[in-house]
Structures are given as structure tokens and as C-alpha cells.
GUDRENBA-549611 format. One line per field, with one value per residue: x, y, z of N, C-alpha, C, O in turn; residue number from 1; residue in three letters. Coordinates in steps of 0.1 Angstrom, whole numbers, plus 5000, padded with zeros to 4 digits. Each point is the difference from the previous one (the first is absolute). Example, Ala and Ser with C-alpha at 12.3 -4.5 7.8 and 13.67 -1.06 7.14 Angstrom:
! GUDRENBA-549611
nX: (5132 | 4986)
nY: (4943 | 5011)
nZ: (5078 | 4986)
caX: (4991 | 5009)
caY: (5012 | 5011)
caZ: (5000 | 5000)
cX: (5009 | 4992)
cY: (5012 | 5011)
cZ: (5000 | 5008)
oX: (5010 | 5005)
oY: (5000 | 5011)
oZ: (5007 | 5001)
num: (1 | 2)
residuo: (ala | ser)
//
This chain:
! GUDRENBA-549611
nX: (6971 | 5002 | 5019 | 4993 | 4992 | 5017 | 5012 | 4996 | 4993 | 5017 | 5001 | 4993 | 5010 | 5022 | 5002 | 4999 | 5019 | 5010 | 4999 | 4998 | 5024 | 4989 | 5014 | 5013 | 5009 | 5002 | 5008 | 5022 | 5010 | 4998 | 5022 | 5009 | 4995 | 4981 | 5014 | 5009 | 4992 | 5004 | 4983 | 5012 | 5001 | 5019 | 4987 | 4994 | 5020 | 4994 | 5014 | 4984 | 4996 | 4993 | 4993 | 4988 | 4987 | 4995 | 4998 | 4992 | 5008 | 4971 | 5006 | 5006 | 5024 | 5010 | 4993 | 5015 | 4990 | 5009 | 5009 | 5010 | 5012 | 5008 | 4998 | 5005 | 5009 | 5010 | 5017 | 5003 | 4992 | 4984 | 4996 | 4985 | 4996 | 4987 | 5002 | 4976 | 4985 | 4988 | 5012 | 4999 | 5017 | 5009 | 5007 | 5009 | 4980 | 5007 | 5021 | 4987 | 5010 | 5022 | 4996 | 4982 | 5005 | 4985 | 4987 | 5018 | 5014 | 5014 | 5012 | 4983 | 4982 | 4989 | 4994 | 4980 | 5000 | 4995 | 5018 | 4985 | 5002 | 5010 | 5019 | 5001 | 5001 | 5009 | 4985 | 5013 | 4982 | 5004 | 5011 | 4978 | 4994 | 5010 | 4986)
nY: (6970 | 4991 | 5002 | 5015 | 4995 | 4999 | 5020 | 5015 | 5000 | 4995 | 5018 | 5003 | 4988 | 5012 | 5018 | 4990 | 4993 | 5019 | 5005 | 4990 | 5005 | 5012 | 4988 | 5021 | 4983 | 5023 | 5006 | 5007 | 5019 | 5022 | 4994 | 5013 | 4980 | 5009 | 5013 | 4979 | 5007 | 5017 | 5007 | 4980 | 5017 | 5004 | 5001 | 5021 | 4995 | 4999 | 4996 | 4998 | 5000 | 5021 | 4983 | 5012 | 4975 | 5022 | 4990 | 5009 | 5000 | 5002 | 5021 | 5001 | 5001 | 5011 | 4987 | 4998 | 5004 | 4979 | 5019 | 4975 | 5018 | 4981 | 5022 | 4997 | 5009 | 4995 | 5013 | 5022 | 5014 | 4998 | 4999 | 4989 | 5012 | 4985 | 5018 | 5006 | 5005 | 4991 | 5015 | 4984 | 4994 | 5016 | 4987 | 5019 | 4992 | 4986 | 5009 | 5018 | 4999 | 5006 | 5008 | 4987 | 5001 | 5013 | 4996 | 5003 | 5007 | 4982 | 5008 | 4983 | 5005 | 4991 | 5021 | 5003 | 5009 | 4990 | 5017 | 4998 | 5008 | 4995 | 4992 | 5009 | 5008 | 4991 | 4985 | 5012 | 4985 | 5001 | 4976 | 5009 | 4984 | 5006 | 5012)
nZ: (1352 | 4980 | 4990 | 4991 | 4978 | 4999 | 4990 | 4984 | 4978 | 4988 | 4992 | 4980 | 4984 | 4989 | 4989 | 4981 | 4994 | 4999 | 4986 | 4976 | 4996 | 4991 | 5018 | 5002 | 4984 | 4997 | 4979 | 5008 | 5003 | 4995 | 5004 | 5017 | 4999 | 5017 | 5011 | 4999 | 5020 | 4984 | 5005 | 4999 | 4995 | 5015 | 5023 | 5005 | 5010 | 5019 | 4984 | 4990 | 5025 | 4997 | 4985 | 5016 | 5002 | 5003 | 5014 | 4989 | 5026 | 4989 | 4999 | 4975 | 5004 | 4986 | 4985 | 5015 | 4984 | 5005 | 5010 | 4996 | 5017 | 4985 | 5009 | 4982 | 5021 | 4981 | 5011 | 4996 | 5014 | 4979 | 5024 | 4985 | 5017 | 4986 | 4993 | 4995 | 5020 | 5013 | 4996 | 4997 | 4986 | 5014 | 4986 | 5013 | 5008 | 4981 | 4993 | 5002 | 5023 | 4990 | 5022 | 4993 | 4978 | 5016 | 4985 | 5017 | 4981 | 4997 | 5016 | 5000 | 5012 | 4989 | 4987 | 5005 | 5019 | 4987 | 4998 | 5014 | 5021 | 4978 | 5008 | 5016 | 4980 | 4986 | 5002 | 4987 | 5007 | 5023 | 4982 | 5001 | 4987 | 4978 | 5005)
caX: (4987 | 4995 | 5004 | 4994 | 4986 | 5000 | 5006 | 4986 | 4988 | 5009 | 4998 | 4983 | 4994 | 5004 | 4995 | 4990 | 5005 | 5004 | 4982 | 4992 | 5009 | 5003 | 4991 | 4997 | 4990 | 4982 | 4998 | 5001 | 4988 | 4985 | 4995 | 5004 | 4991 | 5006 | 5013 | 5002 | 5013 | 5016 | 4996 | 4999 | 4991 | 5007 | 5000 | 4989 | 5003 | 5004 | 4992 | 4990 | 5005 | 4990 | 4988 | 4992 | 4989 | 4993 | 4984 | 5000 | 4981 | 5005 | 4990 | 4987 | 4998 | 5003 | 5013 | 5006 | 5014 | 5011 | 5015 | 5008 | 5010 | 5011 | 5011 | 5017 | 5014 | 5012 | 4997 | 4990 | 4987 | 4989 | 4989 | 4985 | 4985 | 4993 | 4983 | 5003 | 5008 | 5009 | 5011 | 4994 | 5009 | 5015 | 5013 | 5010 | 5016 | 4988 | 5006 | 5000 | 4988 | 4993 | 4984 | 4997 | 4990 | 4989 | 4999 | 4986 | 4987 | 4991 | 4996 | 4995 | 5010 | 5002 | 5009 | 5002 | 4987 | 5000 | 4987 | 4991 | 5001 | 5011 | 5003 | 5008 | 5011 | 5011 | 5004 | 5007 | 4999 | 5011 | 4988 | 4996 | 5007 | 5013 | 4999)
caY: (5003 | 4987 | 5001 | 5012 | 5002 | 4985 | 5001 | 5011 | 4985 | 4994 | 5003 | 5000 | 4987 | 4997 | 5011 | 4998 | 4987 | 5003 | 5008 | 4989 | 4995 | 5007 | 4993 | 5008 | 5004 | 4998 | 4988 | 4987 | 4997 | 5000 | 4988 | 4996 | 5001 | 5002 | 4988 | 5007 | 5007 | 4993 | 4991 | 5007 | 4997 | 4997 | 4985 | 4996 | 4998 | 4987 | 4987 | 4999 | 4988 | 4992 | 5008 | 4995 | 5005 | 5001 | 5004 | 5008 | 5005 | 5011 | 5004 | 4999 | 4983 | 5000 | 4998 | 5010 | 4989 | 5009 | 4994 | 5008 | 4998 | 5002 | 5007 | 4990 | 5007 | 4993 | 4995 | 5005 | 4996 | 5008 | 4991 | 5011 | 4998 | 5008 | 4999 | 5005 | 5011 | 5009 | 4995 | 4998 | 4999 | 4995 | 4996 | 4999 | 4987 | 4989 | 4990 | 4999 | 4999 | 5016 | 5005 | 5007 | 5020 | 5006 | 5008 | 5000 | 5006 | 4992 | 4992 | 5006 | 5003 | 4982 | 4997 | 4988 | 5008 | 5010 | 5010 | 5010 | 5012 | 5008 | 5011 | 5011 | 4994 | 4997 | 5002 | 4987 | 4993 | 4985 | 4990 | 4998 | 4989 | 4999 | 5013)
caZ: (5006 | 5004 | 5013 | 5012 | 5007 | 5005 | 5016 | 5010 | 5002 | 5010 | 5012 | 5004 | 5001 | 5010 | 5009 | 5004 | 5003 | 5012 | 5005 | 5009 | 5006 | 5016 | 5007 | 5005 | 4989 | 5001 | 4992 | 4996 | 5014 | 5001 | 4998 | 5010 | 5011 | 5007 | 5006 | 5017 | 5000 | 5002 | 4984 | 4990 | 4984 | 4989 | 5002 | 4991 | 4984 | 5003 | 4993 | 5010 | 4998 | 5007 | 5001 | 5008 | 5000 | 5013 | 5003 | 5015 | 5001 | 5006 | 5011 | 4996 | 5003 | 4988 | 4999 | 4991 | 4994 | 5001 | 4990 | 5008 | 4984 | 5004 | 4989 | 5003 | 4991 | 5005 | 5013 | 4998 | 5002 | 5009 | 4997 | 5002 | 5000 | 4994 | 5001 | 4991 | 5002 | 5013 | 5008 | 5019 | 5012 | 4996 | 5003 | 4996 | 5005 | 5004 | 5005 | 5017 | 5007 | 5005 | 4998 | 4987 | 5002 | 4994 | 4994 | 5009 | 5001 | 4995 | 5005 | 5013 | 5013 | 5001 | 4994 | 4991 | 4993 | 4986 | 5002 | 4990 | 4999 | 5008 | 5009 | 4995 | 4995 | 5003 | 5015 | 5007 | 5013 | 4998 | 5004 | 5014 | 5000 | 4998 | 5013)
cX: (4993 | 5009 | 4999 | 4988 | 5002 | 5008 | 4990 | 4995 | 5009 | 5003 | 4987 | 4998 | 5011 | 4994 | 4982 | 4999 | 5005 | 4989 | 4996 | 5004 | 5001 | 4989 | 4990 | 4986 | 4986 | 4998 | 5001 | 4990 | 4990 | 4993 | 5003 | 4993 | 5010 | 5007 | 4999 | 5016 | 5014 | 4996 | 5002 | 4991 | 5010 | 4999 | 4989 | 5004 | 5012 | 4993 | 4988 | 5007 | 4987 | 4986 | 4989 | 4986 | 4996 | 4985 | 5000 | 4983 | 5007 | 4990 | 4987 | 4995 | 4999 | 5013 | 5009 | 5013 | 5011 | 5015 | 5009 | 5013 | 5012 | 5011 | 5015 | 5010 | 5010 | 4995 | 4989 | 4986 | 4992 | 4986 | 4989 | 4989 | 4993 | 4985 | 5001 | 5008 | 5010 | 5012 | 4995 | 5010 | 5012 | 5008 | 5010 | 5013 | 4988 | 5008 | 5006 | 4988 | 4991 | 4989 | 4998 | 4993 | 4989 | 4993 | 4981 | 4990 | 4993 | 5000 | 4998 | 5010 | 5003 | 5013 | 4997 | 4981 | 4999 | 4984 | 4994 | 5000 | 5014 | 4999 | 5011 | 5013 | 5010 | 5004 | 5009 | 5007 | 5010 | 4983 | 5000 | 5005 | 5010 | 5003 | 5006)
cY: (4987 | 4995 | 5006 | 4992 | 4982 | 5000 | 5001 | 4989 | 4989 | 5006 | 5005 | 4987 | 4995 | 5005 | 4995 | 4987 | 5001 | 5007 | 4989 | 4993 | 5009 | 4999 | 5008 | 5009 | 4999 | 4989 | 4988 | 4997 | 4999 | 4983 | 4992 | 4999 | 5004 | 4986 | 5002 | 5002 | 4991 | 4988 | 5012 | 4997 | 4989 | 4982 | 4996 | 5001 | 4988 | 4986 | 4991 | 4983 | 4991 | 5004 | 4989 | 5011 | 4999 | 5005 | 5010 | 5006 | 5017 | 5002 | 4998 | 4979 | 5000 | 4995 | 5006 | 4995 | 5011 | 4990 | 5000 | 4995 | 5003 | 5005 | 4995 | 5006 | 4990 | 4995 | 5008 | 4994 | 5010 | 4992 | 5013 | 4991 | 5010 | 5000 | 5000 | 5016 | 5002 | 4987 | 4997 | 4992 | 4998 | 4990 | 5002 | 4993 | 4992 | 4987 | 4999 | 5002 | 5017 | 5000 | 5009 | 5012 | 4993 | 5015 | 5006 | 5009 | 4991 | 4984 | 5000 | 4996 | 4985 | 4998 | 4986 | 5005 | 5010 | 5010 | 5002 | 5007 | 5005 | 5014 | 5010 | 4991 | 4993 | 4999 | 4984 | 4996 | 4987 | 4997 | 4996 | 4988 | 4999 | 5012 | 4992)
cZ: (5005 | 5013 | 5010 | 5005 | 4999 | 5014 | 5012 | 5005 | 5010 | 5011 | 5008 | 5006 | 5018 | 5015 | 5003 | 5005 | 5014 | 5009 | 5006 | 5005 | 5013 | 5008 | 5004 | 4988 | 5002 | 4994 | 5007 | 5021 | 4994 | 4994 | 5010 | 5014 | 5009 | 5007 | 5013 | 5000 | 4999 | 4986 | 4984 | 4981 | 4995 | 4994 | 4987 | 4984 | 5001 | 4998 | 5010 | 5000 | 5010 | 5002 | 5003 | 4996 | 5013 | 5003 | 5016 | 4998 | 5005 | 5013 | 5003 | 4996 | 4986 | 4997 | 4986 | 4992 | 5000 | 4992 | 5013 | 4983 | 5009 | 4993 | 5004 | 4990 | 5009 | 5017 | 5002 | 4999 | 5006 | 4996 | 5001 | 4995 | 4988 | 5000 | 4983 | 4994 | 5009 | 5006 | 5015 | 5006 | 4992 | 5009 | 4997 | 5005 | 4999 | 5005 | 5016 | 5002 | 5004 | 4989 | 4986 | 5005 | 4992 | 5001 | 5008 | 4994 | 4988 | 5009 | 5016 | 5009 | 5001 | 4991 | 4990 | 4989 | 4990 | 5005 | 4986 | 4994 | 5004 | 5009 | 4993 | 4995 | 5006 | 5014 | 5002 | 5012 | 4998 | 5006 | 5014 | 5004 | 5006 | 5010 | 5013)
oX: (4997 | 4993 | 5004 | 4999 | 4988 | 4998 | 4999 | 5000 | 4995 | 5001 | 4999 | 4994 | 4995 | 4997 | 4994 | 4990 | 4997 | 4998 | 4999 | 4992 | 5007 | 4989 | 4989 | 4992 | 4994 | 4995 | 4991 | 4993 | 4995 | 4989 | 4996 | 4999 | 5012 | 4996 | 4995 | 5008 | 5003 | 5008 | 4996 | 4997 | 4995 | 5004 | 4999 | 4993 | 5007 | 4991 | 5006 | 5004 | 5000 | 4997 | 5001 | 5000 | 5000 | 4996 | 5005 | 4992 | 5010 | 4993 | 4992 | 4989 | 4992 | 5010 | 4995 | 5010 | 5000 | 5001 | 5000 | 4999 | 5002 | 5006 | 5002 | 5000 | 4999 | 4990 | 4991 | 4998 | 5002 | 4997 | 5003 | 4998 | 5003 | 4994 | 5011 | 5008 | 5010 | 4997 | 4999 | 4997 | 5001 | 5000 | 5003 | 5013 | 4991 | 4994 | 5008 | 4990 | 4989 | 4998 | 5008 | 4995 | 5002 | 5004 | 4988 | 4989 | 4990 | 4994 | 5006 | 5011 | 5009 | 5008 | 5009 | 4996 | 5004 | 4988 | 5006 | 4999 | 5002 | 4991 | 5003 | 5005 | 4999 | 5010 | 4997 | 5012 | 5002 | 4992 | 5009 | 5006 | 5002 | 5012 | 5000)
oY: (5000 | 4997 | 4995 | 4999 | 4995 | 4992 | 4994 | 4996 | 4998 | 4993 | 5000 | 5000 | 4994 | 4993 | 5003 | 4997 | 4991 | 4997 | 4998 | 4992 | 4995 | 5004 | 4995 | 5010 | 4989 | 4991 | 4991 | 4991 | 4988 | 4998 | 4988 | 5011 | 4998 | 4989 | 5011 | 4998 | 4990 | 4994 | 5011 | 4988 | 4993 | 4994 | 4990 | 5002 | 4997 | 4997 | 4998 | 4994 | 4988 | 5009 | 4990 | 5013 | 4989 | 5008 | 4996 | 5002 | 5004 | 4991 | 4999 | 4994 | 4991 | 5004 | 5003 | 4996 | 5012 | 4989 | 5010 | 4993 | 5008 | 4992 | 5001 | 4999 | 4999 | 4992 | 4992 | 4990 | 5005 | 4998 | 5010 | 4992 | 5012 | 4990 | 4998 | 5003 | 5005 | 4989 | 5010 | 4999 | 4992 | 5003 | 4992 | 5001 | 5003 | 4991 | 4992 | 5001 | 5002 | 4997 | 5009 | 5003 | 4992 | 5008 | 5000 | 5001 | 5005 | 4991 | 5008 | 4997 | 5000 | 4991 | 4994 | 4996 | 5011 | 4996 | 5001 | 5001 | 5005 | 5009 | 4998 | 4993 | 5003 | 5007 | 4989 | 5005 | 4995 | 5006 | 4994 | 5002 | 4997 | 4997 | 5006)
oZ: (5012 | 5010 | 5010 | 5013 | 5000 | 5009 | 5010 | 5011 | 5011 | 5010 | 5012 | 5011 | 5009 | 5010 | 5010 | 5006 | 5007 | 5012 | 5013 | 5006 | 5010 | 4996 | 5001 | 5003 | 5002 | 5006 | 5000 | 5003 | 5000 | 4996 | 4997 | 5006 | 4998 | 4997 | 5006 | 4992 | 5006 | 4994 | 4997 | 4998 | 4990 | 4990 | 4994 | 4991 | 4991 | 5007 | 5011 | 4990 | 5004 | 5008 | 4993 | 4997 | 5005 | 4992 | 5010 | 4990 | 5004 | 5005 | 5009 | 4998 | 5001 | 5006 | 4989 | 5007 | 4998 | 4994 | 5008 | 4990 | 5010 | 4992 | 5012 | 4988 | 5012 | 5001 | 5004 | 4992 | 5011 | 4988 | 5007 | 4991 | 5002 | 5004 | 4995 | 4991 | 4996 | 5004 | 5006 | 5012 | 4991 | 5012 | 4991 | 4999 | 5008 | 5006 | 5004 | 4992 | 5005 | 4988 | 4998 | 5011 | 4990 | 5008 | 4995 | 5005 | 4996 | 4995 | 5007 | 4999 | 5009 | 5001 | 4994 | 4989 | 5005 | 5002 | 4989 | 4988 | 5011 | 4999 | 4989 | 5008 | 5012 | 5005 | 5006 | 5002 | 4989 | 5007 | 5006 | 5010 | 5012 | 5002 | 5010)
num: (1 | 2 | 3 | 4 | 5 | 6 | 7 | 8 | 9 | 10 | 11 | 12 | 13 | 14 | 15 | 16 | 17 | 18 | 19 | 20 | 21 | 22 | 23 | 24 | 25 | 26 | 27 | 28 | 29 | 30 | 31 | 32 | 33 | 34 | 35 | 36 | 37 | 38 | 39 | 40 | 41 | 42 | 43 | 44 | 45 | 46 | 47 | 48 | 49 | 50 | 51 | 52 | 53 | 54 | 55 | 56 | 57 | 58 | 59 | 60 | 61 | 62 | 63 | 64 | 65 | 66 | 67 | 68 | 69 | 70 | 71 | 72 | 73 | 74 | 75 | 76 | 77 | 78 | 79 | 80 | 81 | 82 | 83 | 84 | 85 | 86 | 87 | 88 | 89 | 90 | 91 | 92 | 93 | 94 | 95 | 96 | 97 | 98 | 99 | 100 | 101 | 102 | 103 | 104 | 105 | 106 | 107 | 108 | 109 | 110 | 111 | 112 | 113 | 114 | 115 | 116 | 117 | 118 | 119 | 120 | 121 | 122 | 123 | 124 | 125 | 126 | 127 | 128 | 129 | 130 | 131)
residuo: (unk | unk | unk | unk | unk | unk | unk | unk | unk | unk | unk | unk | unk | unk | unk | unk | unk | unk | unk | unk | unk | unk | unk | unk | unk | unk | unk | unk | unk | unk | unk | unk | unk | unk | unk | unk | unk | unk | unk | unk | unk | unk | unk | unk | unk | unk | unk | unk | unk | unk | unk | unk | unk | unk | unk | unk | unk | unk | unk | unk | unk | unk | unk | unk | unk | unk | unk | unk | unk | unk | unk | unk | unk | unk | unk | unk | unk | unk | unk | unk | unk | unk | unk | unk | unk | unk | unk | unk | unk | unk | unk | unk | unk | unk | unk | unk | unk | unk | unk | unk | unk | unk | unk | unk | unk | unk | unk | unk | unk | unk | unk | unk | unk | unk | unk | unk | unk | unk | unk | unk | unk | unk | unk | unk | unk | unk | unk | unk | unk | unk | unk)
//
């Protein structure tokens, strides 16, 4: 009997171990900001090999502290910009010259201005610059 129900419990624990292993899990998204496209969550559990304190202004001429962090798997590299909350620009090749994504509904049309007031979610733009 005791073996019945330590089985049960092992495979409760396997079966719920696979749940959060699947990329596709309410669990393991609903902790995932939106990406721009062709990016994927997986870089953010890649060891951070570079991280920078930054200041950026917002609209309102306030300045706003932010994180840039550099995540590094083997040849692999994705650079992002952080606010406290919100993701506001990805690089996923930071070692060429193509243009990073930002995230136009928290930052203004200059691309280097942090709104206020965000706009409807997730609108990621290649940086006007690099265009």
C-alpha cells in the first residue's frame, strides 16, 4: 500500500514538473513580458554577463532609472533595456549592427523618450536609428 501512494505522489510530482516545463504553460508565461517578434523567453534564464546602470528622461523631463543587462549563452547574446517594471527595448544580435526593437507603447516616437503614460501594450518597432 505504501508503495501505491509514494508512486501516485511521484508521478503527481513528475507530471506537475512537466506542466512548468512546457513553454506554452499559463505558469510559466504569465511571468513573461511581451517580446517582439522571432524573440523568444528562453534567453532570460541565460547567466546575465553584463549589466549597466542607465538614466533615461521621460516625457514628462523626469528621469527614470533604468538597467541595460546583457544575457550570454555560449556564442549567443540578447541585450534589453529595463525600467523597474517594463522591458522597453530588446537586442537580439547585440554583436552586429541591426537595429534593436523597442517597445513603442512605453516609449515615444524619438524612440529614446519613456511615455508616461503607456499606450496599448506591446507594440514592438526596429529602433528608428539603426532603420
Amino acid at each position: 500500500m505504501r508503495l501505491g501512494r509514494g508512486l501516485a505522489a511521484a508521478i503527481s510530482l513528475f507530471v506537475a514538473g512537466c506542466a512548468l516545463d512546457n513553454p506554452g504553460s499559463p505558469l510559466v508565461m504569465a511571468n513573461v513580458p511581451c517580446l517582439p517578434p522571432g524573440v523568444t523567453a528562453q534567453f532570460f534564464s541565460w547567466p546575465v554577463a553584463g549589466f549597466r546602470t542607465i538614466t533615461l528622461l521621460s516625457d514628462a523631463d523626469e528621469e527614470v532609472e533604468a538597467a541595460w543587462v546583457l544575457y550570454r549563452r555560449n556564442r549567443a547574446a540578447v541585450a534589453v533595456i529595463w525600467t523597474k517594471t517594463d522591458l522597453i527595448a530588446v537586442d537580439p544580435s547585440p554583436d552586429t549592427e541591426e537595429p534593436h526593437w523597442v517597445d513603442g507603447s512605453l516609449v515615444a516616437d524619438d524612440d529614446t523618450t519613456l511615455r508616461t503614460t503607456p499606450e496599448a501594450p506591446c507594440q514592438w518597432r526596429r529602433h528608428r536609428e539603426g532603420v
